[in-house]
C-alpha positions in Angstrom: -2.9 3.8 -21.6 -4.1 0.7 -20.2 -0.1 -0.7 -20.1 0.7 2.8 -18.7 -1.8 1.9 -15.9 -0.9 -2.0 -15.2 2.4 -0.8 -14.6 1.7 1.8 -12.5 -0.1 -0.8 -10.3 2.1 -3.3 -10.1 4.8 -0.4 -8.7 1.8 0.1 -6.1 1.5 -3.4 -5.3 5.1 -3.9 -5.2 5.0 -0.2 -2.7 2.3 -2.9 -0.3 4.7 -6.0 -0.6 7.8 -3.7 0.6 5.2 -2.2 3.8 4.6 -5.7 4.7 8.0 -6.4 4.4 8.6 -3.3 6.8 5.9 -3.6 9.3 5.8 -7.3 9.9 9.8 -8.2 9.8 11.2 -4.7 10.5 9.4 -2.5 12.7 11.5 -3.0 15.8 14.4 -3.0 13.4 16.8 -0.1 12.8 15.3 0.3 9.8 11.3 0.4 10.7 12.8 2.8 13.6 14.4 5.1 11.6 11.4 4.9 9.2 8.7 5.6 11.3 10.7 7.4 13.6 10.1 5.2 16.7 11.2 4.6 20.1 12.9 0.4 20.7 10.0 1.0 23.3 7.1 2.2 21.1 8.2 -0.3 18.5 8.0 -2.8 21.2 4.7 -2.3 22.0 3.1 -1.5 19.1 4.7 -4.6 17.1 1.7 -6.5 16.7 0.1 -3.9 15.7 2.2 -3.0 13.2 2.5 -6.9 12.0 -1.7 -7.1 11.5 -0.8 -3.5 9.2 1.4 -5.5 7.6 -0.4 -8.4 6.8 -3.5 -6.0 5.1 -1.0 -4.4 3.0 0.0 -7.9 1.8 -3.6 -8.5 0.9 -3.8 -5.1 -0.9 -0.5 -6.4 -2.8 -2.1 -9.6 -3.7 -5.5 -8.0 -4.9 -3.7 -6.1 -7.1 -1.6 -8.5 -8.7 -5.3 -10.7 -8.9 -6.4 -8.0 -10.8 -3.0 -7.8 -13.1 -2.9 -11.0 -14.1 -6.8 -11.4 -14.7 -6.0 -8.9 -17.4 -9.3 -6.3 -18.5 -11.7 -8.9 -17.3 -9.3 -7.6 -13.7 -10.5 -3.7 -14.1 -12.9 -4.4 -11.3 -10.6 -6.3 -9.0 -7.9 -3.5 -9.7 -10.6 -0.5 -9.1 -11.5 -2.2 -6.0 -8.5 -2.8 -4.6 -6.7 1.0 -5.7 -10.1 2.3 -4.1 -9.0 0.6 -1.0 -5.7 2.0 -1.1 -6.7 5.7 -1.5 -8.8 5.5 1.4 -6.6 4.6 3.7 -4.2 6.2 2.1 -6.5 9.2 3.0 -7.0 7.7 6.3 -3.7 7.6 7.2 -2.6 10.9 5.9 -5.1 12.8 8.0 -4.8 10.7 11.0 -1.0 9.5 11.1 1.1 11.3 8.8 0.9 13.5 5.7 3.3 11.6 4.2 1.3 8.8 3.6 -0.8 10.8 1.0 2.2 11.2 -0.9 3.9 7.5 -0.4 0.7 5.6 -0.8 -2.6 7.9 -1.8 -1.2 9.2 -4.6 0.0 6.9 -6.5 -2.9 4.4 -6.1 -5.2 7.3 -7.3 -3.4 8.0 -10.5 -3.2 4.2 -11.1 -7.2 4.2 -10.3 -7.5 7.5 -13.1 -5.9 5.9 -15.4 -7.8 2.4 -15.3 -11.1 4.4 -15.1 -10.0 6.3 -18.8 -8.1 3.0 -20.4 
């Protein structure tokens, strides 16, 4: 189970690396317009915004790789940083767009089930 979970979480932390990607290099791209559905204006002004976003999902990424390659003694560093996730996954799904419960909540709360029960 626990292999089951460590890979489950490094999909979710390479999910974080792929928003950073997004939000810091793309958002007034075609791409991070079409994906967030935006304006060249909206993105315009909201692109630092957006970049800082970016930049916190990179940590997320990074905490969670910590936590992989610090092996069980990383079960902390791993519930920590999945607990982070679902909560702004949460967050984010009530306050942005539901989608975000499905693209990021969910799959960092069956990685955190499964590292609880391994």
């Amino acid at each position: 189970m626990a292999m089951v979970a460590n890979i489950l979480i490094g999909l979710v932390a390479l999910l974080h690396v792929y928003f950073l990607i997004l939000e810091m290099f793309y958002w007034d791209k075609p791409l991070g317009l079409r994906t967030f559905g935006l304006t060249p204006e909206s993105a315009a002004a909201s692109r630092s915004l957006a970049m800082n976003q970016g930049l916190y999902n990179g940590f997320l990424a990074a905490g969670l790789l910590w936590g992989l390659v610090s092996g069980s003694a990383g079960d902390p560093v791993k519930l920590f940083f999945l607990g982070c996730i679902v909560v702004a996954g949460i967050f984010g799904g009530l306050t942005a767009s539901r989608k975000i419960l499905i693209i990021q909540a969910f799959p960092a709360a069956v990685a955190l089930g499964l590292v609880l029960i391994s």
